[in-house]
C-alpha positions in Angstrom: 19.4 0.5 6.0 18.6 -0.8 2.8 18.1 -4.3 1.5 17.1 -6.7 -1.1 14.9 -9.3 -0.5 14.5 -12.4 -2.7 13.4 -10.8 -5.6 14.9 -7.4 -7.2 12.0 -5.5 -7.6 11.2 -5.0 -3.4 13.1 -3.3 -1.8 12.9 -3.1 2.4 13.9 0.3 4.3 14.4 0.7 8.2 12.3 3.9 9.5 12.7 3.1 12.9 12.2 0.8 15.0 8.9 -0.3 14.9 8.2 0.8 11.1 9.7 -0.4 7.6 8.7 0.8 4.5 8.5 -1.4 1.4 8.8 -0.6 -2.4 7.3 -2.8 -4.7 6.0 -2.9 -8.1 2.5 -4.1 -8.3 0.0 -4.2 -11.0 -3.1 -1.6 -9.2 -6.2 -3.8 -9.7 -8.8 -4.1 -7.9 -7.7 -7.3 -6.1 -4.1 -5.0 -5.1 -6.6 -2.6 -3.4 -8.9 -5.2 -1.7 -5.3 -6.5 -0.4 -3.8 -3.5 1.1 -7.7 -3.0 2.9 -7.4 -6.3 4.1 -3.8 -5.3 6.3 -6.0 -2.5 7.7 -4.3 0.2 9.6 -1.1 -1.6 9.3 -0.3 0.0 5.7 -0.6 2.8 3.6 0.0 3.8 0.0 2.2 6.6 -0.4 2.9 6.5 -3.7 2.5 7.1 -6.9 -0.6 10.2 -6.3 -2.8 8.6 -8.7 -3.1 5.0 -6.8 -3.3 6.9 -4.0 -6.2 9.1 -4.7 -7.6 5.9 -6.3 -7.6 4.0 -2.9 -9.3 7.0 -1.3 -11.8 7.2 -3.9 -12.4 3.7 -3.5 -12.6 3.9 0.3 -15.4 6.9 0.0 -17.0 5.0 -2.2 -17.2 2.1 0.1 -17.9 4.1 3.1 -21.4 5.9 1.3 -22.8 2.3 1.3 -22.6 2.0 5.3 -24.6 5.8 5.7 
């Protein structure tokens, strides 16, 4: 199953049924990284590599402090 939703650049996809994955265009900031922290365990960046790597360098970097 795939749908549009209100605007043309997300798009929604049934994995099963208790998981969805969205695609979205979003400018990576730091605020768009601070945003996907904030949902915890209940998201992950799969893509592109580079944002990916950059939200697990930012999460190392983060986690050093607390040592």
């Amino acid at each position: 199953m795939s749908l549009c939703c209100r605007h043309r650049s997300v798009w929604l996809s049934k994995v099963d049924d208790w998981h969805f994955k969205v695609t979205v265009t979003v400018a990576v900031s730091p605020q768009f990284f601070a945003w996907v922290f904030g949902l915890g365990n209940y998201v992950t960046i799969t893509a592109p590599d580079n944002v990916v790597k950059q939200m697990k360098d930012m999460l190392e970097k983060v986690s050093k402090r607390y040592d």
